[in-house]
PDB file with SEQRES, HELIX, SHEET and CRYST1 records, atoms N, CA, C and O in Angstrom:
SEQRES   1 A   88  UNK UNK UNK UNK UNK UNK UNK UNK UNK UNK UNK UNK UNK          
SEQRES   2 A   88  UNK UNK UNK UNK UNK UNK UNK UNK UNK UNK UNK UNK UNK          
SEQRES   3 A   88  UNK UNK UNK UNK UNK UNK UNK UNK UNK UNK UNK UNK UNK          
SEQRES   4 A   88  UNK UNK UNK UNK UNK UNK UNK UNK UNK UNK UNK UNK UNK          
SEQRES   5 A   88  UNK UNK UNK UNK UNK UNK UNK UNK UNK UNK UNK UNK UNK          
SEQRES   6 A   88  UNK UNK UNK UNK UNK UNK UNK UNK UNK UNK UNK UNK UNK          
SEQRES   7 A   88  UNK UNK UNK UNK UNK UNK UNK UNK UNK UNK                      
HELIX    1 AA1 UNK A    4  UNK A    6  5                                   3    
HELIX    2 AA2 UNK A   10  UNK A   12  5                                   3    
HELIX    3 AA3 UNK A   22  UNK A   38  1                                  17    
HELIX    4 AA4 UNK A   51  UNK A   54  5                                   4    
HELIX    5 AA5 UNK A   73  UNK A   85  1                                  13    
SHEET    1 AA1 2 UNK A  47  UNK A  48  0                                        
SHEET    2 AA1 2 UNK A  65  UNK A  66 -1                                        
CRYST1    1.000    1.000    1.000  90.00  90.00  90.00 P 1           1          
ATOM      1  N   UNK A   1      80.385  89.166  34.361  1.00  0.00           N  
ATOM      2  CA  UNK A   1      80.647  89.259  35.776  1.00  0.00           C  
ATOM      3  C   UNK A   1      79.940  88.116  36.494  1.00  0.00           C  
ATOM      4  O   UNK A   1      78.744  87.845  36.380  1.00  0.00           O  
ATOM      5  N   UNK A   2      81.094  87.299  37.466  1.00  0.00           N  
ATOM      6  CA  UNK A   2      80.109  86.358  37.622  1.00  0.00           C  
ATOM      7  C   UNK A   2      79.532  86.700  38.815  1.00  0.00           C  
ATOM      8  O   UNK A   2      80.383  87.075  39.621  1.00  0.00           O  
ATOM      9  N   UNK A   3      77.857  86.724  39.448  1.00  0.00           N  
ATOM     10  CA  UNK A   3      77.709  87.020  40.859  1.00  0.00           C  
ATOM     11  C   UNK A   3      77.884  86.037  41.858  1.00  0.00           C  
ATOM     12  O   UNK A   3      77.365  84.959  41.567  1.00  0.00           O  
ATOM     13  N   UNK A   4      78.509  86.089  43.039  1.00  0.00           N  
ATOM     14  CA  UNK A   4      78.315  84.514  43.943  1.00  0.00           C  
ATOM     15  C   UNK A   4      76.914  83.817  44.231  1.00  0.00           C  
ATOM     16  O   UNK A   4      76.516  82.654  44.293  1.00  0.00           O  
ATOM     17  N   UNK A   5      76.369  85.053  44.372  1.00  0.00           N  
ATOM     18  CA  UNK A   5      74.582  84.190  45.032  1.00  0.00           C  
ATOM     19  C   UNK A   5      74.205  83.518  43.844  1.00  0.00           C  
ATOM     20  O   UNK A   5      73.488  82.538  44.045  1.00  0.00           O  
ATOM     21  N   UNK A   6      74.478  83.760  42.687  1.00  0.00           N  
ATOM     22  CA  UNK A   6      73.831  83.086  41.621  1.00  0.00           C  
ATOM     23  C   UNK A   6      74.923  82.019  41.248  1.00  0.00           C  
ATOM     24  O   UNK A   6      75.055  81.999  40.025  1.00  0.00           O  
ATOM     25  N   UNK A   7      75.369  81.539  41.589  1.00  0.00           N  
ATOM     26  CA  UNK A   7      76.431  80.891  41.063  1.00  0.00           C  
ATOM     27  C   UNK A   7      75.770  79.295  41.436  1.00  0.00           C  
ATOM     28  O   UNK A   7      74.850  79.480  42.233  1.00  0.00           O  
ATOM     29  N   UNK A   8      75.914  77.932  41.156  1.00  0.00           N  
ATOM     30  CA  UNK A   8      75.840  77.218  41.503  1.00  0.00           C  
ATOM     31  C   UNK A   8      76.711  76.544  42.649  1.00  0.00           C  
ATOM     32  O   UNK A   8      77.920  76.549  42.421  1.00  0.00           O  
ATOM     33  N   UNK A   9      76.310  75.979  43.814  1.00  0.00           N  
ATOM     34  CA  UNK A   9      76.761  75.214  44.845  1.00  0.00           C  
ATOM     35  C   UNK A   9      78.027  74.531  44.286  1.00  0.00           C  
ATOM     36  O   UNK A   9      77.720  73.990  43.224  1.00  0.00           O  
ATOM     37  N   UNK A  10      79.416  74.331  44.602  1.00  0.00           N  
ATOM     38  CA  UNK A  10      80.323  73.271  44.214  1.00  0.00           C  
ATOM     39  C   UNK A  10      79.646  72.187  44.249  1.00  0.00           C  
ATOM     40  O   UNK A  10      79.497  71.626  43.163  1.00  0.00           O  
ATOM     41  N   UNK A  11      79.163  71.687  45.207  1.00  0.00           N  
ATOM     42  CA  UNK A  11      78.261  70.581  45.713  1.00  0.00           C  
ATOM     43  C   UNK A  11      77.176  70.051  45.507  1.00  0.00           C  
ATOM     44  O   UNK A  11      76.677  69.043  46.008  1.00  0.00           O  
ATOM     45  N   UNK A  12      76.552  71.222  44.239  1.00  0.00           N  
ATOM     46  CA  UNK A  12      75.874  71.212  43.252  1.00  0.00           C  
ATOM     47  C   UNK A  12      75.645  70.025  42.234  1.00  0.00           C  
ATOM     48  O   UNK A  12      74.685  69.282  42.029  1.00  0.00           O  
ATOM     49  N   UNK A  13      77.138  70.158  41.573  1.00  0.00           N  
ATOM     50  CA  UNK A  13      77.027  70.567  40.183  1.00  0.00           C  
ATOM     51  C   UNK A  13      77.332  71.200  39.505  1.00  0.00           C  
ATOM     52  O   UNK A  13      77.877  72.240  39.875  1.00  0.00           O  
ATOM     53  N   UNK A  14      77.153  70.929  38.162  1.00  0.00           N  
ATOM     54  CA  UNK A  14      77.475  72.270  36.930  1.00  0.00           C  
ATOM     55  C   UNK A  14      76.060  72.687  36.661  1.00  0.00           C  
ATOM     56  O   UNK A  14      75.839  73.736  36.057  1.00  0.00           O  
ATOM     57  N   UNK A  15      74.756  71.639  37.231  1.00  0.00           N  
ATOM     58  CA  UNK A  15      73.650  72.378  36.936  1.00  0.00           C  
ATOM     59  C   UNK A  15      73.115  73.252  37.435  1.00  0.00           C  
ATOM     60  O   UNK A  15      72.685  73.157  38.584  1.00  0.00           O  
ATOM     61  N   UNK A  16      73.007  74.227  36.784  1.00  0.00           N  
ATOM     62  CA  UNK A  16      72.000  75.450  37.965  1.00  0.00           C  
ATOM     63  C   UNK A  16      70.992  75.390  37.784  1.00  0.00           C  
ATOM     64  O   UNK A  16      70.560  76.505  37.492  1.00  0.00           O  
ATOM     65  N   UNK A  17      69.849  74.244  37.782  1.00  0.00           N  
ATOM     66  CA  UNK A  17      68.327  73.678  38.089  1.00  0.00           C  
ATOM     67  C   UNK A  17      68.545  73.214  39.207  1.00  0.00           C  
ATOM     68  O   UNK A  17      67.517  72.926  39.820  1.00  0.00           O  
ATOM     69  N   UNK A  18      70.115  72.895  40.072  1.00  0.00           N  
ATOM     70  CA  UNK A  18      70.281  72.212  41.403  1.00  0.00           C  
ATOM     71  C   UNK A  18      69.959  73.398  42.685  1.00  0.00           C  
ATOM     72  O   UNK A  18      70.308  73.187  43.846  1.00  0.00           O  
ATOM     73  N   UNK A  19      69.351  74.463  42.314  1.00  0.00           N  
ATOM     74  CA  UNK A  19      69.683  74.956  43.664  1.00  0.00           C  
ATOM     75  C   UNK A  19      68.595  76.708  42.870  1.00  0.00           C  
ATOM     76  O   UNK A  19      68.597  77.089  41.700  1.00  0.00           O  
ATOM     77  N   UNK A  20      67.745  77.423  44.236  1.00  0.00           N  
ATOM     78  CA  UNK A  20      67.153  78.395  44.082  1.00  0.00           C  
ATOM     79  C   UNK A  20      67.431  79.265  43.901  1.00  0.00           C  
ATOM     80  O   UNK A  20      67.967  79.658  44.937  1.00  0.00           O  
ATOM     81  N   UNK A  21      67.473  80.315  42.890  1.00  0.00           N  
ATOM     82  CA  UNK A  21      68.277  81.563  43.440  1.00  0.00           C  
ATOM     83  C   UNK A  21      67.168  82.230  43.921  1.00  0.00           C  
ATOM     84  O   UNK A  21      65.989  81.959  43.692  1.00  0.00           O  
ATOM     85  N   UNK A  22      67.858  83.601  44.970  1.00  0.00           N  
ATOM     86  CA  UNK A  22      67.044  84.444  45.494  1.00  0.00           C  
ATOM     87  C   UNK A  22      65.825  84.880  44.585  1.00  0.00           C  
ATOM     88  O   UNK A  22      64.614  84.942  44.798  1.00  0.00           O  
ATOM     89  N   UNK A  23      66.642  85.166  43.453  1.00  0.00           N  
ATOM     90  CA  UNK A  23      65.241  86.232  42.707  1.00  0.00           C  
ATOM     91  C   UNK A  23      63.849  85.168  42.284  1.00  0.00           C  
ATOM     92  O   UNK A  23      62.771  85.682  41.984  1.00  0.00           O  
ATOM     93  N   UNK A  24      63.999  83.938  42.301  1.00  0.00           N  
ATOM     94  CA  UNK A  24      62.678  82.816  42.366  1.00  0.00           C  
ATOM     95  C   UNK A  24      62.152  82.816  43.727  1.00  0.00           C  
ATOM     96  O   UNK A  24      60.928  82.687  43.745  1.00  0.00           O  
ATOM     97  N   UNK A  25      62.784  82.938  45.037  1.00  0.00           N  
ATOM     98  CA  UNK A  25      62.267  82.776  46.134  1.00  0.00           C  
ATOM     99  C   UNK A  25      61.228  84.312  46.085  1.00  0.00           C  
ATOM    100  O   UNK A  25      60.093  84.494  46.526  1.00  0.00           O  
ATOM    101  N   UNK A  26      62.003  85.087  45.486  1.00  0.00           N  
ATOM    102  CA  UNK A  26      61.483  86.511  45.564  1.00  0.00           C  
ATOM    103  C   UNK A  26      60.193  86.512  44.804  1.00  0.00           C  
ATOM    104  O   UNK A  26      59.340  87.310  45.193  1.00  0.00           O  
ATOM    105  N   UNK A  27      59.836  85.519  43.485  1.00  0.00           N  
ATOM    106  CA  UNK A  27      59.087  85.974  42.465  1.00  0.00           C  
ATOM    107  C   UNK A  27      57.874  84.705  43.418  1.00  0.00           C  
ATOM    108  O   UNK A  27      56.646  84.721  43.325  1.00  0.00           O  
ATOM    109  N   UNK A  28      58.433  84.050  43.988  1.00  0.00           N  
ATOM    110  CA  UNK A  28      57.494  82.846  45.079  1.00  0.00           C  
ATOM    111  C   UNK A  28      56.834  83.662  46.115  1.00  0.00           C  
ATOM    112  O   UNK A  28      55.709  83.344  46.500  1.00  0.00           O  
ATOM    113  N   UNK A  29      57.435  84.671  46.587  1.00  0.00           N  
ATOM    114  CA  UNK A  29      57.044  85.643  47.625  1.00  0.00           C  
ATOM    115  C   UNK A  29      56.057  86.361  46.974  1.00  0.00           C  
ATOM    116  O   UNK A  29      55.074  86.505  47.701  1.00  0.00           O  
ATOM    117  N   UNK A  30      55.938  86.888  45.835  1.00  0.00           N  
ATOM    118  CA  UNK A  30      55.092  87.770  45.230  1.00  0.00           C  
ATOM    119  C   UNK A  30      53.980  86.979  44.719  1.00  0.00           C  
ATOM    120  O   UNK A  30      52.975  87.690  44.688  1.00  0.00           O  
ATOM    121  N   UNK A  31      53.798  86.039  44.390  1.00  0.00           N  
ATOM    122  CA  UNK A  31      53.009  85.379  43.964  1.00  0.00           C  
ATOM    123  C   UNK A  31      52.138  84.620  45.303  1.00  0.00           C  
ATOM    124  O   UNK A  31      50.948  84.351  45.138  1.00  0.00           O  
ATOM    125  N   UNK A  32      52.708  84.357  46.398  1.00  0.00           N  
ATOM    126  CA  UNK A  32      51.767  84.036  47.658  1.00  0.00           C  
ATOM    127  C   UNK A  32      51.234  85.184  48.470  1.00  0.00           C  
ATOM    128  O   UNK A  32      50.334  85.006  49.291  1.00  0.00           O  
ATOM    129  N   UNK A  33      51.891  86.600  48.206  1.00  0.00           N  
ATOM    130  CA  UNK A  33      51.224  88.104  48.703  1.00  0.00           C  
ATOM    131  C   UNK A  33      50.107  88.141  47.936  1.00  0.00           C  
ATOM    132  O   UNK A  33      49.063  88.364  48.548  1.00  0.00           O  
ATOM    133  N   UNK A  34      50.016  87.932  46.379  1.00  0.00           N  
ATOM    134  CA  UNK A  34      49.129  88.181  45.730  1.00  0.00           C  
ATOM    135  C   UNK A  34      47.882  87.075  45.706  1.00  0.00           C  
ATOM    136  O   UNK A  34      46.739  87.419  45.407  1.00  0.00           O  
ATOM    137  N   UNK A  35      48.193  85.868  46.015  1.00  0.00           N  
ATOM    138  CA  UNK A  35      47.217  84.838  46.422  1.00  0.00           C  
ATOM    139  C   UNK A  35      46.244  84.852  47.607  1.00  0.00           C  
ATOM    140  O   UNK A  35      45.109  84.386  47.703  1.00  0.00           O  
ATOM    141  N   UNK A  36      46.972  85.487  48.442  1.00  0.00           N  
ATOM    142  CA  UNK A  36      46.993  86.010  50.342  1.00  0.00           C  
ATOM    143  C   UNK A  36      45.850  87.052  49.588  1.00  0.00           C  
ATOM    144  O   UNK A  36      44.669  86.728  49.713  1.00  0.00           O  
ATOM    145  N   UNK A  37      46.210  88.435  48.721  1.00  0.00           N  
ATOM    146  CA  UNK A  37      45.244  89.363  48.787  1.00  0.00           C  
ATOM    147  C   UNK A  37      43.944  89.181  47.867  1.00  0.00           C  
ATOM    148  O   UNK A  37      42.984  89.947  47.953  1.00  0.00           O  
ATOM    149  N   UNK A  38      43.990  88.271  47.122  1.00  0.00           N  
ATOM    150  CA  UNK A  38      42.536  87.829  46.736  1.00  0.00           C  
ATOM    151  C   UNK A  38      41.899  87.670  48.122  1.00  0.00           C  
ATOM    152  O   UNK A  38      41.023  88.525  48.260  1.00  0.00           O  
ATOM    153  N   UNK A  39      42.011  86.978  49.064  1.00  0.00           N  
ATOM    154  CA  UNK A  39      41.288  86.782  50.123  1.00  0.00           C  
ATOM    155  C   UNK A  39      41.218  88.126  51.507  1.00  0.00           C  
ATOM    156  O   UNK A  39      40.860  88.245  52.679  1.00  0.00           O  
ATOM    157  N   UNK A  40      41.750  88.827  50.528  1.00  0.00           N  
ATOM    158  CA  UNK A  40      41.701  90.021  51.729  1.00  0.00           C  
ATOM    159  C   UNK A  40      42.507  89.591  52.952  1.00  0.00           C  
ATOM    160  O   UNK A  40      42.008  89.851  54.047  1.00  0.00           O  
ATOM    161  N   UNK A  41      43.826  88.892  52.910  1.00  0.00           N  
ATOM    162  CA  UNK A  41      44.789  88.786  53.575  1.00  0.00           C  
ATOM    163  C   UNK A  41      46.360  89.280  53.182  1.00  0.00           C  
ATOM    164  O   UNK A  41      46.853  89.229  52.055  1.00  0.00           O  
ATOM    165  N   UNK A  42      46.934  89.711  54.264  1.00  0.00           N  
ATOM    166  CA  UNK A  42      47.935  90.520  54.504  1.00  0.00           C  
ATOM    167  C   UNK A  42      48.943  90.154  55.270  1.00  0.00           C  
ATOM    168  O   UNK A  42      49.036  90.942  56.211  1.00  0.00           O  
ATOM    169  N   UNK A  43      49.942  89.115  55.315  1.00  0.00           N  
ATOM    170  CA  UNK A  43      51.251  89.103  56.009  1.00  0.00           C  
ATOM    171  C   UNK A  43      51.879  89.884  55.930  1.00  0.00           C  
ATOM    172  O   UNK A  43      52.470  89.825  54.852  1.00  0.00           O  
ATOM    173  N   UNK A  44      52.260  91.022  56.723  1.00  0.00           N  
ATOM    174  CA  UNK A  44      53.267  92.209  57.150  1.00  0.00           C  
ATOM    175  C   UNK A  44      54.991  91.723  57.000  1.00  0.00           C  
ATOM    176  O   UNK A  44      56.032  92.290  56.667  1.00  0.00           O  
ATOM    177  N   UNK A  45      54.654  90.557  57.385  1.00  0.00           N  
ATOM    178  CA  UNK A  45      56.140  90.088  57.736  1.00  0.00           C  
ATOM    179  C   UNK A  45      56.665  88.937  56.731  1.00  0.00           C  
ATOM    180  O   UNK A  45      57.643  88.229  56.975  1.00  0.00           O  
ATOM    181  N   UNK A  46      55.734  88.838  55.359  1.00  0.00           N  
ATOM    182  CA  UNK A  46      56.067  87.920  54.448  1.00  0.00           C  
ATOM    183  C   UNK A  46      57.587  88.030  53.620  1.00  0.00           C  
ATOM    184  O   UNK A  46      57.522  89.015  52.885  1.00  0.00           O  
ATOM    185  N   UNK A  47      58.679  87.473  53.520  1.00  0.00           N  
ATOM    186  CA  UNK A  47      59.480  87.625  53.374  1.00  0.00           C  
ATOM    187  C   UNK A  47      60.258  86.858  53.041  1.00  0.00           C  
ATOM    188  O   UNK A  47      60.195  85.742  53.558  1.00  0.00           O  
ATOM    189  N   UNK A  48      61.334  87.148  52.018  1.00  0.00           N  
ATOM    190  CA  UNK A  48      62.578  86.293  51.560  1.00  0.00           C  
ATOM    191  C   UNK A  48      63.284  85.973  52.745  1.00  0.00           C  
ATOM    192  O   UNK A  48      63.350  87.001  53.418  1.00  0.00           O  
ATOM    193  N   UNK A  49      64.020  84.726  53.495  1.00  0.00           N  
ATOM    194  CA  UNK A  49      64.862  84.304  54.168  1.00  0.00           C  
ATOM    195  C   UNK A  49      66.132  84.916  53.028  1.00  0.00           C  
ATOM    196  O   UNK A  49      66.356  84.274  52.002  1.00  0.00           O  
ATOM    197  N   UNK A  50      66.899  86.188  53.335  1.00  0.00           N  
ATOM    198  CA  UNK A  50      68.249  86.208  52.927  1.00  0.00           C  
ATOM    199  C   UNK A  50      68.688  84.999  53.187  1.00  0.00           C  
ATOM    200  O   UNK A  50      68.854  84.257  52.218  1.00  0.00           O  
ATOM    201  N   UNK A  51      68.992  84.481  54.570  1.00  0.00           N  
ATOM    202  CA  UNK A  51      70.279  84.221  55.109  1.00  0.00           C  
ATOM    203  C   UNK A  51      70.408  82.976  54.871  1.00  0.00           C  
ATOM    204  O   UNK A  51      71.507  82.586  55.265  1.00  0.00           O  
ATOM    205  N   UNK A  52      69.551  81.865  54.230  1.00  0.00           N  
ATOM    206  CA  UNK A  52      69.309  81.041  53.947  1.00  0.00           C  
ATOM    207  C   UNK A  52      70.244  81.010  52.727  1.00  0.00           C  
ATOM    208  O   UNK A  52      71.213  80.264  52.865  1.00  0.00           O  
ATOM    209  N   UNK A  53      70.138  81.749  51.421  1.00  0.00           N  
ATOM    210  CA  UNK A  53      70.832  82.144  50.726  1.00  0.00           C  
ATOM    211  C   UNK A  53      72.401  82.500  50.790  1.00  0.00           C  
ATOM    212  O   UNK A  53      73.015  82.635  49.731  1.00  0.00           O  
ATOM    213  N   UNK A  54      73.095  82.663  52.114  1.00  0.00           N  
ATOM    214  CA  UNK A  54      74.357  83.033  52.552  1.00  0.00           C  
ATOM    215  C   UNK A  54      75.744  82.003  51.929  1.00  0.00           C  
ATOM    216  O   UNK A  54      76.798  82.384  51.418  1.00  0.00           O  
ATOM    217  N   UNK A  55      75.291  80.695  52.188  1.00  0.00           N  
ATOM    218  CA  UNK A  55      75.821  79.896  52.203  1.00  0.00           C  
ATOM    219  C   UNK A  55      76.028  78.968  53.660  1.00  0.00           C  
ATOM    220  O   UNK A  55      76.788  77.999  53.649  1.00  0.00           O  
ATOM    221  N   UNK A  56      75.424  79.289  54.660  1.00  0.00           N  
ATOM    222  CA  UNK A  56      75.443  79.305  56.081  1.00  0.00           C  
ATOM    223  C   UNK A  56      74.782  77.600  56.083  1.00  0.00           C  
ATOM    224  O   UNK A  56      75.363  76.774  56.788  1.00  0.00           O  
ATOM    225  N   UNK A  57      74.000  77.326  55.556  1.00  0.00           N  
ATOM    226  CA  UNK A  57      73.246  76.645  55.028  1.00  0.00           C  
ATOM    227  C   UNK A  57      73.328  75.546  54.421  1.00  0.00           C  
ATOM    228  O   UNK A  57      73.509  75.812  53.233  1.00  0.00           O  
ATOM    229  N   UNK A  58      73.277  73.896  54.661  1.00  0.00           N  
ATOM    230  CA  UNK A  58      74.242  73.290  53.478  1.00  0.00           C  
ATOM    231  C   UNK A  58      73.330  73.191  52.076  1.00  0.00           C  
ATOM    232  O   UNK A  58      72.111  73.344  52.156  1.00  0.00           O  
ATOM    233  N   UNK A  59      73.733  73.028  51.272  1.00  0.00           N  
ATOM    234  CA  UNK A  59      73.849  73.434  50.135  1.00  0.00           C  
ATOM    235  C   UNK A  59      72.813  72.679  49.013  1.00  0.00           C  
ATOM    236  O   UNK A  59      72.576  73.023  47.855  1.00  0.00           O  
ATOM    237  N   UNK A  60      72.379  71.734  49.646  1.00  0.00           N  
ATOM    238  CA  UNK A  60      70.823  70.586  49.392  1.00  0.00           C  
ATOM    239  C   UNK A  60      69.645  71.417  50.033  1.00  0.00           C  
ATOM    240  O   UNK A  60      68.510  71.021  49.770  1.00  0.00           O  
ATOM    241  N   UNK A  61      69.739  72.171  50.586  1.00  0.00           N  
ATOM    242  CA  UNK A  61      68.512  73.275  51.119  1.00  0.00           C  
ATOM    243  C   UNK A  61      68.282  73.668  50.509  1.00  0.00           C  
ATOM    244  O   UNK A  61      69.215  73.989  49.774  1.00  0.00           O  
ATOM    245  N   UNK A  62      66.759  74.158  50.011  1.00  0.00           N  
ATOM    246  CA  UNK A  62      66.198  75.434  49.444  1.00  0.00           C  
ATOM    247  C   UNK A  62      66.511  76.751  50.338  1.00  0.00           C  
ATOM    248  O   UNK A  62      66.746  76.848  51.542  1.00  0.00           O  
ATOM    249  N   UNK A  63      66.449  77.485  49.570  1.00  0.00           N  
ATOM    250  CA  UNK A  63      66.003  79.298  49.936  1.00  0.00           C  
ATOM    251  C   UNK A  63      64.530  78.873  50.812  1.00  0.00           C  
ATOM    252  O   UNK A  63      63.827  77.938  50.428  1.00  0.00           O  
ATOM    253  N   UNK A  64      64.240  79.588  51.860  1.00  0.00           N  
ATOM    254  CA  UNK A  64      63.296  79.397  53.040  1.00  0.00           C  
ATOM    255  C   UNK A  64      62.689  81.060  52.625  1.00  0.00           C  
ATOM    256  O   UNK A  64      63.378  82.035  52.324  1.00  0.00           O  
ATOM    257  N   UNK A  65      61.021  80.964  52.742  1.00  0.00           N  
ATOM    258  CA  UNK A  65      60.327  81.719  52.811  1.00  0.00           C  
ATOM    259  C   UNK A  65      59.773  82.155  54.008  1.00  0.00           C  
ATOM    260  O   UNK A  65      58.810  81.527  54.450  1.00  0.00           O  
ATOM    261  N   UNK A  66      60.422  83.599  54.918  1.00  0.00           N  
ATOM    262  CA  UNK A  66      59.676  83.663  56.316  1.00  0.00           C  
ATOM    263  C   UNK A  66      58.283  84.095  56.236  1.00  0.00           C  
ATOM    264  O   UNK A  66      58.077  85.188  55.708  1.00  0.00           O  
ATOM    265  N   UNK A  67      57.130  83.305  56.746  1.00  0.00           N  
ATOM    266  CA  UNK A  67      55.748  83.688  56.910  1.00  0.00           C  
ATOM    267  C   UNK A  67      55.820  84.735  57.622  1.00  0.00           C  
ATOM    268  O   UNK A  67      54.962  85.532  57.243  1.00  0.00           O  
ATOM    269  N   UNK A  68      56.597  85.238  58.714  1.00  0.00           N  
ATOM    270  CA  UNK A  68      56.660  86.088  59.737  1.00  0.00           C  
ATOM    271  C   UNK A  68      55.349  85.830  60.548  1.00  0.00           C  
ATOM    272  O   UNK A  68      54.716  84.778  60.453  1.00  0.00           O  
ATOM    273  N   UNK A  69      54.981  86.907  61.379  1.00  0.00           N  
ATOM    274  CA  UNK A  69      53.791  87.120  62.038  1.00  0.00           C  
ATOM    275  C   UNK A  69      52.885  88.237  61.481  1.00  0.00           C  
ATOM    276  O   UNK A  69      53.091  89.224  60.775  1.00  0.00           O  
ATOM    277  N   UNK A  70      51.409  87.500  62.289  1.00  0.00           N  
ATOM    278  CA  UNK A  70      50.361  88.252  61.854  1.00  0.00           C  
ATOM    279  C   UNK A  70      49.612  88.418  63.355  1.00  0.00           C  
ATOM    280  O   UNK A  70      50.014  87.917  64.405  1.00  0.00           O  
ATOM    281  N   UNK A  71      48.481  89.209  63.182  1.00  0.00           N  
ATOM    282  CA  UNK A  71      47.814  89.181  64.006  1.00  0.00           C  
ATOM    283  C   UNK A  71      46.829  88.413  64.270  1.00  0.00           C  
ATOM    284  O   UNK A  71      46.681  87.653  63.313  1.00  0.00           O  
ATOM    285  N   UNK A  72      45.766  88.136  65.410  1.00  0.00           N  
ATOM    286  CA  UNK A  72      44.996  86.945  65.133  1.00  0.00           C  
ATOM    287  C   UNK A  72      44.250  86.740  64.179  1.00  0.00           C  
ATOM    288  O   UNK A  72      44.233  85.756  63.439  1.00  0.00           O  
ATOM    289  N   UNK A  73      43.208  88.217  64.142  1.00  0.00           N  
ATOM    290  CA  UNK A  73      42.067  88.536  62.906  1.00  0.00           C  
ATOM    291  C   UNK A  73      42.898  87.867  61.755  1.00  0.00           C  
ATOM    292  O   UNK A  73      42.443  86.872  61.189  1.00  0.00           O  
ATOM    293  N   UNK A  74      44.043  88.372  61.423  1.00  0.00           N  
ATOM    294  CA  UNK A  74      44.482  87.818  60.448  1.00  0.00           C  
ATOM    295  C   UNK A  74      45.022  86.412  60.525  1.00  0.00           C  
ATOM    296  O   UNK A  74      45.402  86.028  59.418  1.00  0.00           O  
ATOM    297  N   UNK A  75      45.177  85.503  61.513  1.00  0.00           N  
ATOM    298  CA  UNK A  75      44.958  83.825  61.294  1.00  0.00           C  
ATOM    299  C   UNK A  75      44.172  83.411  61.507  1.00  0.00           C  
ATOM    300  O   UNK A  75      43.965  82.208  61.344  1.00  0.00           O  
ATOM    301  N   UNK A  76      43.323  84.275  62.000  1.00  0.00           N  
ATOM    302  CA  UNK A  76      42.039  83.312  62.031  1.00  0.00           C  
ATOM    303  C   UNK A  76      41.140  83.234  60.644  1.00  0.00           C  
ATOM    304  O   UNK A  76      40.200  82.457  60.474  1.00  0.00           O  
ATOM    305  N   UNK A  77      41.698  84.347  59.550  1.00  0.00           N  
ATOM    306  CA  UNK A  77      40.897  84.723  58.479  1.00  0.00           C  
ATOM    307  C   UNK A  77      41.662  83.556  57.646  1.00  0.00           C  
ATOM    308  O   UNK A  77      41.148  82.599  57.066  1.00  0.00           O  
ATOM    309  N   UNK A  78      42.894  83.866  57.740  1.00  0.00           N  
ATOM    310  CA  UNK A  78      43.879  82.634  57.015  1.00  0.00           C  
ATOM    311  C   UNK A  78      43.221  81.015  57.057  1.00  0.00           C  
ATOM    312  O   UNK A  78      42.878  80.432  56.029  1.00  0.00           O  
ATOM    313  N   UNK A  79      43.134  80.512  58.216  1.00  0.00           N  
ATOM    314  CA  UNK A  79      42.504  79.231  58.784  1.00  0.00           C  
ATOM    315  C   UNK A  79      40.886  79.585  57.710  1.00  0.00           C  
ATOM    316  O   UNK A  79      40.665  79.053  56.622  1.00  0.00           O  
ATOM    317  N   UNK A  80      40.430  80.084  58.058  1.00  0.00           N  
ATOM    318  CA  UNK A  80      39.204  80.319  57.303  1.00  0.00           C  
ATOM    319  C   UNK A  80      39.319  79.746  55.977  1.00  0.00           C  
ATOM    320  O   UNK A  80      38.647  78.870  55.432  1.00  0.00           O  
ATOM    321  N   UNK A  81      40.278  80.399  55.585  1.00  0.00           N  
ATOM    322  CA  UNK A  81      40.416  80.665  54.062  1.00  0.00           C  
ATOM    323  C   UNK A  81      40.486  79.074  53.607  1.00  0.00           C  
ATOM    324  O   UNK A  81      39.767  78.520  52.776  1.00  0.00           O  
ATOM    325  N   UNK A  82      41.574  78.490  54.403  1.00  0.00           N  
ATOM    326  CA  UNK A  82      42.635  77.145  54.378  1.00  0.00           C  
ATOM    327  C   UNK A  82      41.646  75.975  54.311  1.00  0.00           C  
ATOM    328  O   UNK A  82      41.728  75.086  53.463  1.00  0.00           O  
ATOM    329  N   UNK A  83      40.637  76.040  55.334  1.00  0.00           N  
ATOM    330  CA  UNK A  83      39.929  75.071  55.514  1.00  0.00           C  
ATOM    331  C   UNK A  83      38.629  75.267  54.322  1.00  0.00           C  
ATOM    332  O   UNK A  83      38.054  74.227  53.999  1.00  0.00           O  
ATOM    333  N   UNK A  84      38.199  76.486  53.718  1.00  0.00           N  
ATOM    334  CA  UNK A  84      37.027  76.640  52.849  1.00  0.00           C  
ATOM    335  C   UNK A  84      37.682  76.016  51.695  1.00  0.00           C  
ATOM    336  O   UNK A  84      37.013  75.486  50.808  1.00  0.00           O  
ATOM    337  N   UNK A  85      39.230  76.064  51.664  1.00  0.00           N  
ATOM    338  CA  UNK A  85      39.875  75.219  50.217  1.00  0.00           C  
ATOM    339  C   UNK A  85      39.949  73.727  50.375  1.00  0.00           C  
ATOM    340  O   UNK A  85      40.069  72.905  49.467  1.00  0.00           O  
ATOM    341  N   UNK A  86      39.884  73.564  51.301  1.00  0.00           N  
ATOM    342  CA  UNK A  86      40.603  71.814  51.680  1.00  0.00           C  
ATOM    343  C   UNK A  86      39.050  71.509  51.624  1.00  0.00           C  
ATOM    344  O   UNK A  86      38.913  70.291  51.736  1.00  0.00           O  
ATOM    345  N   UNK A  87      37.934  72.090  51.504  1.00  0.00           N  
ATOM    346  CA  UNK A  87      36.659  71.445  51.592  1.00  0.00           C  
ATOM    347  C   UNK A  87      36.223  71.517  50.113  1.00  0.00           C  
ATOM    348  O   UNK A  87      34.995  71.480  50.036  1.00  0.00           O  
ATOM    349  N   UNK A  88      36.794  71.602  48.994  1.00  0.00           N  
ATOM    350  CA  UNK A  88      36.256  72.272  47.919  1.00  0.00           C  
ATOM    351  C   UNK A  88      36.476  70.872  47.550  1.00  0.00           C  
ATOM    352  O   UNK A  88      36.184  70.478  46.421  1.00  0.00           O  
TER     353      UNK A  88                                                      
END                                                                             
């Protein structure tokens, strides 16, 4: 069965290394929640961009990861975090 979201772009190619599928953006999402909670941080609103994925989109784009929003405590802990790495 072939699925469309997984399918490669016409505009592609025949390669499907040309283009993201959802379930990598998804396994990218899980892996920056879990990076986020070593530091005792929490994006509520961390999330796969579906629509990016639609086709809406031209077709040289990646799949887009929404950061969403946080609260301040939580960017200001983020910034914390960001700048104690960029000093290492």
């Amino acid at each position: 069965m072939d699925t469309p979201h997984l399918r490669p772009h016409p505009d592609h190619g025949s390669d499907p290394g040309n283009y993201e599928a959802p379930a990598e953006a998804e396994a990218c999402v899980q892996e920056l929640k879990s990076a986020l909670s070593l530091h005792g941080i929490t994006l509520p609103s961390l999330n796969v961009d579906l629509i990016t994925f639609s086709g809406a989109y031209p077709p040289h784009l990646p799949g887009l990861v929404a950061l969403g929003r946080c609260n301040l405590r939580t960017a200001r802990l983020l910034t914390t975090v960001l700048r104690a790495a960029a000093a290492e």
